[in-house]
PQR file with spaces between the fields and no chain letter, atoms N, CA, C, O and H, PARSE charges and radii, in Angstrom:
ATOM       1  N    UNK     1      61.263   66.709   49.498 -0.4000 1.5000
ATOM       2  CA   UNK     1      61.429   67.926   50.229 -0.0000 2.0000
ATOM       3  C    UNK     1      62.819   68.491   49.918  0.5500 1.7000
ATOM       4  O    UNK     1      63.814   67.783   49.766 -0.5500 1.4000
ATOM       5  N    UNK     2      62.800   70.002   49.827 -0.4000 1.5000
ATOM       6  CA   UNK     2      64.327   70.491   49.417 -0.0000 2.0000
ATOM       7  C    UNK     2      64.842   71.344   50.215  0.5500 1.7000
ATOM       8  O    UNK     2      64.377   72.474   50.356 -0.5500 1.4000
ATOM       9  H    UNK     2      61.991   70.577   49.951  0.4000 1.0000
ATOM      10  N    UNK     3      66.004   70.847   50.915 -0.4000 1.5000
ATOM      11  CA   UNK     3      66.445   71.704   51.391 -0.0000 2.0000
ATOM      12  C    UNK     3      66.351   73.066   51.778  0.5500 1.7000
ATOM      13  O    UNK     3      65.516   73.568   51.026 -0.5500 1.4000
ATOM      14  H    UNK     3      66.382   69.928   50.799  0.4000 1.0000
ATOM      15  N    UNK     4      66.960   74.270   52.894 -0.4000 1.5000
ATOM      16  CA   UNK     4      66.939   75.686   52.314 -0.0000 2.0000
ATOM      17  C    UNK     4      68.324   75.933   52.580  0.5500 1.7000
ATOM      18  O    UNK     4      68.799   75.641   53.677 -0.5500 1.4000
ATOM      19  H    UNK     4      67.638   73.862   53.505  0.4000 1.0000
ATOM      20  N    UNK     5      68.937   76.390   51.770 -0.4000 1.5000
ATOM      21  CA   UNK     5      70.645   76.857   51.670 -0.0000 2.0000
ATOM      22  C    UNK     5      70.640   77.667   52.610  0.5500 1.7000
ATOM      23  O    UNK     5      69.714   78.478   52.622 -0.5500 1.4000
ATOM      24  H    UNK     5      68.551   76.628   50.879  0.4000 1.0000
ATOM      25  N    UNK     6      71.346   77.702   53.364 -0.4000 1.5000
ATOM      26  CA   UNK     6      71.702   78.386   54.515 -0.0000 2.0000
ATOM      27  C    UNK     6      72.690   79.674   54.064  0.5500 1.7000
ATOM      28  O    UNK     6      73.301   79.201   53.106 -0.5500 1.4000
ATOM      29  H    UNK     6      72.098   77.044   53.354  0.4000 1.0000
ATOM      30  N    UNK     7      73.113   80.894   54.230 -0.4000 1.5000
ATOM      31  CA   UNK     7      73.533   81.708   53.232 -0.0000 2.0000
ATOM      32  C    UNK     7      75.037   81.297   54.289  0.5500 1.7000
ATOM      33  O    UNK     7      75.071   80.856   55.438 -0.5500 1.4000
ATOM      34  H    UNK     7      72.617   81.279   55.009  0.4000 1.0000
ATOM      35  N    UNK     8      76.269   81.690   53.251 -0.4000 1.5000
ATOM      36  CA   UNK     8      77.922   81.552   53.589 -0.0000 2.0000
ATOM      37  C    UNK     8      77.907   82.750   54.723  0.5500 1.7000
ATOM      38  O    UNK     8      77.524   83.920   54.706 -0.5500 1.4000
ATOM      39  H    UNK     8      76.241   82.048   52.318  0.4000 1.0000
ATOM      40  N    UNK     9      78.478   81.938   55.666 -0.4000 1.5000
ATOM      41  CA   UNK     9      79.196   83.265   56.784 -0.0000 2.0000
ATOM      42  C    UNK     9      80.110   84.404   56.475  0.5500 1.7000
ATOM      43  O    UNK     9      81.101   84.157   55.789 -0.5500 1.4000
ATOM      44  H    UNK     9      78.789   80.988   55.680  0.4000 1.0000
ATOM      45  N    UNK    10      79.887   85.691   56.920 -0.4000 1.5000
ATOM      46  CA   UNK    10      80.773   86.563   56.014 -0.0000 2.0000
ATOM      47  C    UNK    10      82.072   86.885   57.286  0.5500 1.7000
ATOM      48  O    UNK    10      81.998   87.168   58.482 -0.5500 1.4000
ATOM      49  H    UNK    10      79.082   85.891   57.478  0.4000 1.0000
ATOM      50  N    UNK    11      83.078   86.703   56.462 -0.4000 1.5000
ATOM      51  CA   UNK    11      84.431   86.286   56.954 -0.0000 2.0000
ATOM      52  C    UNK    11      84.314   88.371   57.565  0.5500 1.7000
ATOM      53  O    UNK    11      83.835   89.352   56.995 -0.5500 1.4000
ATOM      54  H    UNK    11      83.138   86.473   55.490  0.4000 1.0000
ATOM      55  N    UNK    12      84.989   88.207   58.867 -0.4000 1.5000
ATOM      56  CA   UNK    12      85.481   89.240   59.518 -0.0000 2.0000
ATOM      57  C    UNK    12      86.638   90.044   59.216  0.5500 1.7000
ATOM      58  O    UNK    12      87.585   89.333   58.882 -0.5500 1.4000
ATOM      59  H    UNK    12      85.378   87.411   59.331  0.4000 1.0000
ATOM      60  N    UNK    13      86.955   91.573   59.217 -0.4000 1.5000
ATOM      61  CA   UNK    13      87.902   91.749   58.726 -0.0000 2.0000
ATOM      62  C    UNK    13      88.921   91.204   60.128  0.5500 1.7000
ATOM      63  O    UNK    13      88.400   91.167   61.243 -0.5500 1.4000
ATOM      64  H    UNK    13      86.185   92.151   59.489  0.4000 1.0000
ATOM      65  N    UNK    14      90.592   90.744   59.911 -0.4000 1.5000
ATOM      66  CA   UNK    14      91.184   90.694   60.564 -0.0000 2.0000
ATOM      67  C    UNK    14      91.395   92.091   61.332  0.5500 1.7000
ATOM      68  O    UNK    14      91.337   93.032   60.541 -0.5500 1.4000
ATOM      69  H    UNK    14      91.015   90.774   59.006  0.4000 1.0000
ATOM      70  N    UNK    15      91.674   92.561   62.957 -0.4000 1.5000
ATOM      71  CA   UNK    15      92.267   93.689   63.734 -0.0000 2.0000
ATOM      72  C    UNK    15      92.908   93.115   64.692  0.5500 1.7000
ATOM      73  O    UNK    15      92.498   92.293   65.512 -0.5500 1.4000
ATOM      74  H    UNK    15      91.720   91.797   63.600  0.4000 1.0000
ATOM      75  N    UNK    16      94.322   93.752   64.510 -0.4000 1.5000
ATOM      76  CA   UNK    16      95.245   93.732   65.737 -0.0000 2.0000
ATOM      77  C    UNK    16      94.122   93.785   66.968  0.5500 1.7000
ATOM      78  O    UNK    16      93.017   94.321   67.044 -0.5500 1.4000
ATOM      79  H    UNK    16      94.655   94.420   63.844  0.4000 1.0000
ATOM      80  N    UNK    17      94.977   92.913   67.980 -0.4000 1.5000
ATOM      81  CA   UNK    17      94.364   93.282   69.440 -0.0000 2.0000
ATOM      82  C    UNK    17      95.221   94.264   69.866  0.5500 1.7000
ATOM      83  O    UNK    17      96.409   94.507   69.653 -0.5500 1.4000
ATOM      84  H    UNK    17      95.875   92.478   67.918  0.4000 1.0000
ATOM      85  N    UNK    18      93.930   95.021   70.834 -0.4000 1.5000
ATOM      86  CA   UNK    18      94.393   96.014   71.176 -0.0000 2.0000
ATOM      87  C    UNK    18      95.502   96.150   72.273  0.5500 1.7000
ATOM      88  O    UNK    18      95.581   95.403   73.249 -0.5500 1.4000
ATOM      89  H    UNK    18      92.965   94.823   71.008  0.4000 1.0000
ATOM      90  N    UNK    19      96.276   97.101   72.023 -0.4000 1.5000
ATOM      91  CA   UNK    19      97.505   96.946   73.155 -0.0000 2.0000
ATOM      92  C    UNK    19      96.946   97.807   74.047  0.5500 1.7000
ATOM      93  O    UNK    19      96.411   98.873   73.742 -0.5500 1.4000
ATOM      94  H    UNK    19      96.212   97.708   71.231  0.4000 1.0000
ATOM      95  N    UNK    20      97.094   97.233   75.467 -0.4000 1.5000
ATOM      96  CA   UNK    20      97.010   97.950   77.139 -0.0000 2.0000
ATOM      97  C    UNK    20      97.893   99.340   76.892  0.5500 1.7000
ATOM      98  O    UNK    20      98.936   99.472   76.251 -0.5500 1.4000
ATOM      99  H    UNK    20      97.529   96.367   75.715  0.4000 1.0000
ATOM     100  N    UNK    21      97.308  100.086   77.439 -0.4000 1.5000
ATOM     101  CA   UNK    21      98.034  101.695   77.868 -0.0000 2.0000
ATOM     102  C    UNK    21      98.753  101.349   78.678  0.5500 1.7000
ATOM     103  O    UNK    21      99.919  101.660   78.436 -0.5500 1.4000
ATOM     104  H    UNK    21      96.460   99.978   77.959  0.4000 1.0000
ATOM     105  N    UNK    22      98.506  100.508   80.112 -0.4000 1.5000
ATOM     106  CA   UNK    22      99.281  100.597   81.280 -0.0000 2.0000
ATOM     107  C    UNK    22      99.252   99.325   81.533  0.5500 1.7000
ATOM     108  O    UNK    22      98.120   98.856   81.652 -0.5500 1.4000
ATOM     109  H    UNK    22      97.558  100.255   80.309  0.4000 1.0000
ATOM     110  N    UNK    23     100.514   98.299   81.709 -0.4000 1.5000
ATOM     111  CA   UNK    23     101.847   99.540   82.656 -0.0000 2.0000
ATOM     112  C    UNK    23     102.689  100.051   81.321  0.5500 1.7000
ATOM     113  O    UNK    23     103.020   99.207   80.489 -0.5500 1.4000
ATOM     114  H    UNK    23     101.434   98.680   81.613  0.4000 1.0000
ATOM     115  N    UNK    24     102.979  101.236   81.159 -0.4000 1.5000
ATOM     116  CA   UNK    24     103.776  101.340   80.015 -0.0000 2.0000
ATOM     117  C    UNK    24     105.545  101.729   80.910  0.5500 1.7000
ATOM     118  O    UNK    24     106.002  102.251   81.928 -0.5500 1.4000
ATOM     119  H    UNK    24     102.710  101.922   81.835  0.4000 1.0000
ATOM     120  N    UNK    25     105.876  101.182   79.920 -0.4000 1.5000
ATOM     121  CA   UNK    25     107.163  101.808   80.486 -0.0000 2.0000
ATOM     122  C    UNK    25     107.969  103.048   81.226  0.5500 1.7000
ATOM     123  O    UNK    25     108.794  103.065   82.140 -0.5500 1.4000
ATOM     124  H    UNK    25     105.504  100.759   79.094  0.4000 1.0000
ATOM     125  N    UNK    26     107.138  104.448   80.127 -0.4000 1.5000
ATOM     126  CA   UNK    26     107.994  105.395   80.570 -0.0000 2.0000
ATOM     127  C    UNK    26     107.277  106.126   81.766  0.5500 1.7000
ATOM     128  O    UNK    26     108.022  106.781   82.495 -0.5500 1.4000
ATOM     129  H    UNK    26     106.469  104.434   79.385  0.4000 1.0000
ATOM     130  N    UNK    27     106.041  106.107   82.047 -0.4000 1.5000
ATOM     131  CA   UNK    27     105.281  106.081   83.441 -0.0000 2.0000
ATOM     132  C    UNK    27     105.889  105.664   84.583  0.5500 1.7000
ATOM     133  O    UNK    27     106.145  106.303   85.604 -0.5500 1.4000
ATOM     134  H    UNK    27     105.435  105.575   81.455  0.4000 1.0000
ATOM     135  N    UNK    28     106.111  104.433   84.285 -0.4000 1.5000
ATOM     136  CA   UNK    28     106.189  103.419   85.664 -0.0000 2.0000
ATOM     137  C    UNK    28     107.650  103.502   86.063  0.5500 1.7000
ATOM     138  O    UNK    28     107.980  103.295   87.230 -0.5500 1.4000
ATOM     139  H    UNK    28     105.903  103.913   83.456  0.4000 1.0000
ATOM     140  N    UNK    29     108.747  103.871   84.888 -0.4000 1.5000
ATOM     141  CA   UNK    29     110.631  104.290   85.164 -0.0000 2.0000
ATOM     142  C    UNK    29     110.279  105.376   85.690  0.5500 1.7000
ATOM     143  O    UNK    29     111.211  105.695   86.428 -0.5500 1.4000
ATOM     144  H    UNK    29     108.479  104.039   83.939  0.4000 1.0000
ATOM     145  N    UNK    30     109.237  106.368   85.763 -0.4000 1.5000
ATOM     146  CA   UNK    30     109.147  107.341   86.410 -0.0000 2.0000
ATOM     147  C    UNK    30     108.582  107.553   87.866  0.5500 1.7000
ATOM     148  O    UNK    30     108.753  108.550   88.568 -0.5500 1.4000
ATOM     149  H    UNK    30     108.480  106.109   85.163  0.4000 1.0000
ATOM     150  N    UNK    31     107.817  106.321   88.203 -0.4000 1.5000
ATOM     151  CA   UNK    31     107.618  106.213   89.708 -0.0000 2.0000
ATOM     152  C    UNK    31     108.557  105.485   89.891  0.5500 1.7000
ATOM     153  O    UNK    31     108.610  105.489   91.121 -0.5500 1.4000
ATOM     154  H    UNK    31     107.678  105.511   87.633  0.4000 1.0000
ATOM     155  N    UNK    32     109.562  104.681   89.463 -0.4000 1.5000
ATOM     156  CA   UNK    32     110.429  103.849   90.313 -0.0000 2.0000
ATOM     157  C    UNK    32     111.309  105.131   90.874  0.5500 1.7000
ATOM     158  O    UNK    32     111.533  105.518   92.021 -0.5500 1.4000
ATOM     159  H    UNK    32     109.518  104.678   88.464  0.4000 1.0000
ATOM     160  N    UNK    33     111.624  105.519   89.860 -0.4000 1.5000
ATOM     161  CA   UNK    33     112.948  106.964   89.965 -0.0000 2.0000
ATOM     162  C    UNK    33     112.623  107.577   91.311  0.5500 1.7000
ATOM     163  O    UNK    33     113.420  107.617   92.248 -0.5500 1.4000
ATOM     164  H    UNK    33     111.442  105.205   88.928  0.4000 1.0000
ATOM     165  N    UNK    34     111.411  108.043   91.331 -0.4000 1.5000
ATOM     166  CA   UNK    34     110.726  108.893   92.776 -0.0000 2.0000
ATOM     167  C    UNK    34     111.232  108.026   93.581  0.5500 1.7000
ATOM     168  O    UNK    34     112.312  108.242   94.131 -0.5500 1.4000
ATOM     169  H    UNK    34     110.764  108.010   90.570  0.4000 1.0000
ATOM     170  N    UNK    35     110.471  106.811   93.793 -0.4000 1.5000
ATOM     171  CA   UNK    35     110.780  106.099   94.638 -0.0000 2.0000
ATOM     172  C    UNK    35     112.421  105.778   95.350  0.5500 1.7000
ATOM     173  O    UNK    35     112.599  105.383   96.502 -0.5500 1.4000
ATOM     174  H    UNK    35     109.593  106.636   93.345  0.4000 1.0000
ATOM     175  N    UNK    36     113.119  105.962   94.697 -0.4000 1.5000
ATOM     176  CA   UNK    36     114.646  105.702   94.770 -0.0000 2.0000
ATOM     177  C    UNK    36     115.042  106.684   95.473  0.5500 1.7000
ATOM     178  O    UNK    36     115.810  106.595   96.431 -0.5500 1.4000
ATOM     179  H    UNK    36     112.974  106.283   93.761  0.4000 1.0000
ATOM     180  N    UNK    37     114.256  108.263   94.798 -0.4000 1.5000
ATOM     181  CA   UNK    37     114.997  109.541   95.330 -0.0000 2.0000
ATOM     182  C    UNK    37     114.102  109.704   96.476  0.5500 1.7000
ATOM     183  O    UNK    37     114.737  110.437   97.234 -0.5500 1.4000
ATOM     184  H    UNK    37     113.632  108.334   94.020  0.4000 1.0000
ATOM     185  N    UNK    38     112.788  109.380   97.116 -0.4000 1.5000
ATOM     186  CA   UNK    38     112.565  109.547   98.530 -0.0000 2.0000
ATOM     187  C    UNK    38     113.281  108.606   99.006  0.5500 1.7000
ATOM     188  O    UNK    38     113.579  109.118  100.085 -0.5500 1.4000
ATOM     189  H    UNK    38     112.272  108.785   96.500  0.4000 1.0000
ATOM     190  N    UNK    39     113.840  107.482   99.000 -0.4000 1.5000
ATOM     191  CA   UNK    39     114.224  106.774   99.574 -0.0000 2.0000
ATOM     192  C    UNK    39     115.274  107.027  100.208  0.5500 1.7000
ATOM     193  O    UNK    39     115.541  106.708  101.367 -0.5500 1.4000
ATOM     194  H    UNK    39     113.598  107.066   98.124  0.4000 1.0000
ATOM     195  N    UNK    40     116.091  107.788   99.235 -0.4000 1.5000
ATOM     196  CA   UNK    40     117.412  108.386   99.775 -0.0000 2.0000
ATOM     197  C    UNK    40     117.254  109.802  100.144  0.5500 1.7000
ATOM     198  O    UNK    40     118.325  110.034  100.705 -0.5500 1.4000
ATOM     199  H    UNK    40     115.874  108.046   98.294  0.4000 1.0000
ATOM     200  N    UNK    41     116.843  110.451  100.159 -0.4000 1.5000
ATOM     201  CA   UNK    41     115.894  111.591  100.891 -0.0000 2.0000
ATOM     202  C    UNK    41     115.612  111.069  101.971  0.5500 1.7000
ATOM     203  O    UNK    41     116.221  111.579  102.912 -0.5500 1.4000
ATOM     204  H    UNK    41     115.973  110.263   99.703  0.4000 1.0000
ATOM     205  N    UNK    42     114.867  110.175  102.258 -0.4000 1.5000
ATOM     206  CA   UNK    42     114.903  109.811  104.107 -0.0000 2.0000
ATOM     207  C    UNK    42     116.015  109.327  104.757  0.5500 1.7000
ATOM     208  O    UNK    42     116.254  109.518  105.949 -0.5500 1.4000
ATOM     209  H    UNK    42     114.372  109.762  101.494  0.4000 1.0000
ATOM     210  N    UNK    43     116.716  108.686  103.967 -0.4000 1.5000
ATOM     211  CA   UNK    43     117.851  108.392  104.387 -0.0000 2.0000
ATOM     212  C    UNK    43     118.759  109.147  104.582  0.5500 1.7000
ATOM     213  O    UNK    43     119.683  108.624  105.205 -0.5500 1.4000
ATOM     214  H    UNK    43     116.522  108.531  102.999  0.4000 1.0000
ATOM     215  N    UNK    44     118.970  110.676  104.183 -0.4000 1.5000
ATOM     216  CA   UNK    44     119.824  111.500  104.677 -0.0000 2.0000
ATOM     217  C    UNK    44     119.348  112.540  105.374  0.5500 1.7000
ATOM     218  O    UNK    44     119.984  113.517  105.770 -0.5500 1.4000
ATOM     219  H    UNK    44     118.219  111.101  103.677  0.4000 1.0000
ATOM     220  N    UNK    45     117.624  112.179  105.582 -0.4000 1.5000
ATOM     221  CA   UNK    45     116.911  113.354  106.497 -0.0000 2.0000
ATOM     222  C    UNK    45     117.443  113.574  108.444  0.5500 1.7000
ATOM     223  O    UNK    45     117.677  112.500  108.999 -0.5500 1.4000
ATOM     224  H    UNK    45     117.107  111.386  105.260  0.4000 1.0000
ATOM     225  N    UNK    46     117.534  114.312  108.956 -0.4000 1.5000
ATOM     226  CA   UNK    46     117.975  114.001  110.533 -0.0000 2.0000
ATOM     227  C    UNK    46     117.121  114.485  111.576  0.5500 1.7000
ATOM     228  O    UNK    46     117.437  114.994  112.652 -0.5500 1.4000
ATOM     229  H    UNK    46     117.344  115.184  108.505  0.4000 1.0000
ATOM     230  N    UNK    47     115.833  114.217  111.029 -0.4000 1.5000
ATOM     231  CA   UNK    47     115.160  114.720  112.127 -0.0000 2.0000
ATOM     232  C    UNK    47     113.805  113.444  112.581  0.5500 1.7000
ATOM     233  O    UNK    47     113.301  113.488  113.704 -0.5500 1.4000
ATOM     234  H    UNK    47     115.576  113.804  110.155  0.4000 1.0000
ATOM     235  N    UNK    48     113.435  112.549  111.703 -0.4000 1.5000
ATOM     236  CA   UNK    48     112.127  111.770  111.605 -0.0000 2.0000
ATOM     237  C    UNK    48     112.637  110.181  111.580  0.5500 1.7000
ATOM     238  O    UNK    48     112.816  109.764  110.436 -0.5500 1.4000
ATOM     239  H    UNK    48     113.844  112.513  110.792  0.4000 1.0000
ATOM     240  N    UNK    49     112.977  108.947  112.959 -0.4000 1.5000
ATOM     241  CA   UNK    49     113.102  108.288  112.958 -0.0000 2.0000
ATOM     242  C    UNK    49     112.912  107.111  112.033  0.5500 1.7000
ATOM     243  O    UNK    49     113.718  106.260  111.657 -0.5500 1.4000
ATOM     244  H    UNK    49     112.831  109.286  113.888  0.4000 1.0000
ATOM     245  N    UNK    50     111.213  107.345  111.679 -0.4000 1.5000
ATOM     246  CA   UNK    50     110.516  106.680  111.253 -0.0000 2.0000
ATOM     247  C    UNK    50     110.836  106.237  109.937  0.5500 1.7000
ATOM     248  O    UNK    50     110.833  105.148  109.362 -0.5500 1.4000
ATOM     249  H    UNK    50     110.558  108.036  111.984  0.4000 1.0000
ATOM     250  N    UNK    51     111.218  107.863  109.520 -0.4000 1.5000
ATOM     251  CA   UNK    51     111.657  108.002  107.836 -0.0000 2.0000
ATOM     252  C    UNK    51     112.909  107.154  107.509  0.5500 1.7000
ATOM     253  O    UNK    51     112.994  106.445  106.506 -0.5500 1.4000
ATOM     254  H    UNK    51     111.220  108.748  109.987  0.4000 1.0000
ATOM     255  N    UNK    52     113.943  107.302  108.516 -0.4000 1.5000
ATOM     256  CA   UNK    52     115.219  106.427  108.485 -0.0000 2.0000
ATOM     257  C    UNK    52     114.857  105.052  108.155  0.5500 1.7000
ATOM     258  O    UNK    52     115.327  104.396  107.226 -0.5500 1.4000
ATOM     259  H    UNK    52     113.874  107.879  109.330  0.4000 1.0000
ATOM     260  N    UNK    53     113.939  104.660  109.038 -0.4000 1.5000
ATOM     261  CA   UNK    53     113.901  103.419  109.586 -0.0000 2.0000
ATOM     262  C    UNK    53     113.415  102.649  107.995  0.5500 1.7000
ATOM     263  O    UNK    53     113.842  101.582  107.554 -0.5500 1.4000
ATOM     264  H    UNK    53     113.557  105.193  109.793  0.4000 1.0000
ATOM     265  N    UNK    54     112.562  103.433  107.451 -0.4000 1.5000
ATOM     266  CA   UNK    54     111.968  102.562  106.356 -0.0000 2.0000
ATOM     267  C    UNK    54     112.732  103.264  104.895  0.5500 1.7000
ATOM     268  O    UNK    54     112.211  103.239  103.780 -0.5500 1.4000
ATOM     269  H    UNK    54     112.215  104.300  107.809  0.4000 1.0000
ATOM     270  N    UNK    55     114.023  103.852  105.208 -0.4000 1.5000
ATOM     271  CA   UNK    55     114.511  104.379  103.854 -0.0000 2.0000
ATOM     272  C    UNK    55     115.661  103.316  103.220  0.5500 1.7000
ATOM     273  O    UNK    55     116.570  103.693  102.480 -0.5500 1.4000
ATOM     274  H    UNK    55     114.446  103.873  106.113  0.4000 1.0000
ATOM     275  N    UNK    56     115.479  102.093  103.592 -0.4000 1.5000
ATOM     276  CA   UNK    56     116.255  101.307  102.549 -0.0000 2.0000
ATOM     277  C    UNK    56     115.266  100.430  102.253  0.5500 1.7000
ATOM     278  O    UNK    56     115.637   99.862  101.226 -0.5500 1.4000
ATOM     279  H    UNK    56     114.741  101.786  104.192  0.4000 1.0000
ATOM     280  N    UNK    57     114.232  100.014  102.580 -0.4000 1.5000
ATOM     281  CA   UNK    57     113.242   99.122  101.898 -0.0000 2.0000
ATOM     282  C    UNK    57     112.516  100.253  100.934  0.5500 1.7000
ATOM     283  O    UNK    57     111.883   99.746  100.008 -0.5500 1.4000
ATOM     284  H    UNK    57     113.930  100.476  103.414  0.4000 1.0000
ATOM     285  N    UNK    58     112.502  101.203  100.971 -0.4000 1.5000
ATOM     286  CA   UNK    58     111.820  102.327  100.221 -0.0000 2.0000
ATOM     287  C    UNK    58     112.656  102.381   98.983  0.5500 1.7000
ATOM     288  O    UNK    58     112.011  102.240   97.944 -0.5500 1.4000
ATOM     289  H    UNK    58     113.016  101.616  101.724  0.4000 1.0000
ATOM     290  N    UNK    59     113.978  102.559   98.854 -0.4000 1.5000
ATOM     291  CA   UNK    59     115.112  102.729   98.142 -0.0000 2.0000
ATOM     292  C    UNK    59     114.904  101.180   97.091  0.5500 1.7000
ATOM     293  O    UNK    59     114.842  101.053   95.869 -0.5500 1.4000
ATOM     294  H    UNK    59     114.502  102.673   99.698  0.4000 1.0000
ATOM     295  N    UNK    60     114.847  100.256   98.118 -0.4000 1.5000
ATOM     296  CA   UNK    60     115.432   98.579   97.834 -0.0000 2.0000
ATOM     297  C    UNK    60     113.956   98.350   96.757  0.5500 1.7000
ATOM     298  O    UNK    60     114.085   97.509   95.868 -0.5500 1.4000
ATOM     299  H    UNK    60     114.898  100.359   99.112  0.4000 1.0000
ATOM     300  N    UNK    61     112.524   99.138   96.866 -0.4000 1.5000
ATOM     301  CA   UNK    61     111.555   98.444   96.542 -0.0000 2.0000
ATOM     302  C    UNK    61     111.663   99.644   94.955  0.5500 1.7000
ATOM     303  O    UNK    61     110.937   99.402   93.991 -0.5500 1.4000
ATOM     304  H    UNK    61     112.419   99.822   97.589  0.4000 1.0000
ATOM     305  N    UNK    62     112.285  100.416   94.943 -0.4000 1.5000
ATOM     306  CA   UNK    62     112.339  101.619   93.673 -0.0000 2.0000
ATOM     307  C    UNK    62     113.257  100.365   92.763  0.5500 1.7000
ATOM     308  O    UNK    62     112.792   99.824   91.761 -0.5500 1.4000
ATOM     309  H    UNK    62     112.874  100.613   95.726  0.4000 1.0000
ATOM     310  N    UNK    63     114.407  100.100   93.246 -0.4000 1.5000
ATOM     311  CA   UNK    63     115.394   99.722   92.365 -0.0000 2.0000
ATOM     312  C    UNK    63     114.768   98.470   92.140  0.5500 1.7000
ATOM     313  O    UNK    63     114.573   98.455   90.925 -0.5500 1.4000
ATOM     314  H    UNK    63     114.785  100.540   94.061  0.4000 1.0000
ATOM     315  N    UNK    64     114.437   97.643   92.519 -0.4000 1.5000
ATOM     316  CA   UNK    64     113.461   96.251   92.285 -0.0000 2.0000
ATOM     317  C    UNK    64     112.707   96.347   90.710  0.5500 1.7000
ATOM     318  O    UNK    64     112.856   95.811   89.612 -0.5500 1.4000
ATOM     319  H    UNK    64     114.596   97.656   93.506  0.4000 1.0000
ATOM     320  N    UNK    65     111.680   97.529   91.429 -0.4000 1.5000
ATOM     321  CA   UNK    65     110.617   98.277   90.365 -0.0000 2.0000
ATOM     322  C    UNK    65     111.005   98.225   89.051  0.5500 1.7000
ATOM     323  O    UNK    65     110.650   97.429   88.182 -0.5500 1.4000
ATOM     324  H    UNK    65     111.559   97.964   92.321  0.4000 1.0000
ATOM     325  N    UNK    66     112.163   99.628   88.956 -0.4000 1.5000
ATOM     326  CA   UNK    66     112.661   99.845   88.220 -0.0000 2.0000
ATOM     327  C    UNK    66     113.501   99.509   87.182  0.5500 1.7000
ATOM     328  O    UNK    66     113.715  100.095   86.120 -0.5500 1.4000
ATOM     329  H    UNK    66     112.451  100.275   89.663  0.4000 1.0000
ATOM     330  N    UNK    67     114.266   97.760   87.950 -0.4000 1.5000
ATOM     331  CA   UNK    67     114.845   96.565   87.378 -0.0000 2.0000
ATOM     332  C    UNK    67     113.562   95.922   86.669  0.5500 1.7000
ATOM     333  O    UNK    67     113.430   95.767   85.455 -0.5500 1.4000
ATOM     334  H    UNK    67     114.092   97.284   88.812  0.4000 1.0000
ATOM     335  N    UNK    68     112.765   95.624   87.535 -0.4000 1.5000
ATOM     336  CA   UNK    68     111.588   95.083   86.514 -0.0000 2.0000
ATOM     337  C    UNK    68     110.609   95.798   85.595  0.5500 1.7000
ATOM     338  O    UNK    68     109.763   95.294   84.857 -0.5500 1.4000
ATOM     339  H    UNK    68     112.872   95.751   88.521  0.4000 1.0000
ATOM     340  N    UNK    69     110.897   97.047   85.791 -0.4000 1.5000
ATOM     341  CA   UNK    69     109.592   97.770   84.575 -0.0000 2.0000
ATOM     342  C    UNK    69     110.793   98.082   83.247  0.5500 1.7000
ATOM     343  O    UNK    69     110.403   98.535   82.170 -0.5500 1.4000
ATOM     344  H    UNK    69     111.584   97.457   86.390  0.4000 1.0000
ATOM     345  N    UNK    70     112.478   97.724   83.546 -0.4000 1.5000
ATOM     346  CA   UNK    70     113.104   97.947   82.317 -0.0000 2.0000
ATOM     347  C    UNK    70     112.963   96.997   81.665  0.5500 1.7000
ATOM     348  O    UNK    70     113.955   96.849   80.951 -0.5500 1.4000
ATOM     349  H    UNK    70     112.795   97.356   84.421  0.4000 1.0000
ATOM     350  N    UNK    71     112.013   96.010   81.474 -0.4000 1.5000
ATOM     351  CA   UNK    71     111.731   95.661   80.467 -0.0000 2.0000
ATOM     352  C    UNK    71     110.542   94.966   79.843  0.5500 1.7000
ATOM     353  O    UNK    71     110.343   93.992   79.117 -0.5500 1.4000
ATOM     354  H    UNK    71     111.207   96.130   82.054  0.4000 1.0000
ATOM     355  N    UNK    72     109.549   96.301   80.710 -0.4000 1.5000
ATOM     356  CA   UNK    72     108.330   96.145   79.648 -0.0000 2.0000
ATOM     357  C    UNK    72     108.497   97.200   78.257  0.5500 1.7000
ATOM     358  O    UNK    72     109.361   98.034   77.988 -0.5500 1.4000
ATOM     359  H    UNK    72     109.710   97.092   81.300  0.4000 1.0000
ATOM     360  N    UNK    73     107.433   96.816   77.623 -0.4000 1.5000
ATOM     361  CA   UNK    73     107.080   97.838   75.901 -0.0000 2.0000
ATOM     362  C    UNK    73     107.578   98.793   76.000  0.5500 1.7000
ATOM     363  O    UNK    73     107.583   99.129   77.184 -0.5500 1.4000
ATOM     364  H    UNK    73     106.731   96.138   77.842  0.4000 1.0000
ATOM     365  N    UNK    74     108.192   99.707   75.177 -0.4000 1.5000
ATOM     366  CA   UNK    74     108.109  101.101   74.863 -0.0000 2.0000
ATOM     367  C    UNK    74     106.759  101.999   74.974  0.5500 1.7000
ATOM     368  O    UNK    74     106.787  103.194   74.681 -0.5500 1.4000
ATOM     369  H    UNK    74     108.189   99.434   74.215  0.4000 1.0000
């Protein structure tokens, strides 16, 4: 009995994987930024307790952000 040759696997071309759109950098330096400038925007507002009250964790969570999205991808 003879065998049947099984035919050669055809080799794939190599492709980069694809790179993620998001988080990209210049997006996300751009919501931290907002974030920084309402922050300090409530903080010099004089009429809305509330706004005071949460304008340095607002401020504190931009600059965080913004420390950490400087250094994702271009």
């Amino acid at each position: 009995m003879t065998a049947i040759p099984t035919p050669a696997p055809t080799p794939t071309p190599a492709r980069p994987a694809p790179r993620a759109r998001w988080p990209r950098r210049g997006p996300m330096e751009a919501v931290a930024t907002v974030l920084i400038a309402a922050g300090v925007l409530m903080l010099l507002q004089p009429f809305v307790l509330v706004l005071y009250t949460y304008s340095f964790v607002t401020t504190l969570a931009g600059v965080v952000m913004f420390t950490v999205v400087s250094k994702f991808p271009e």
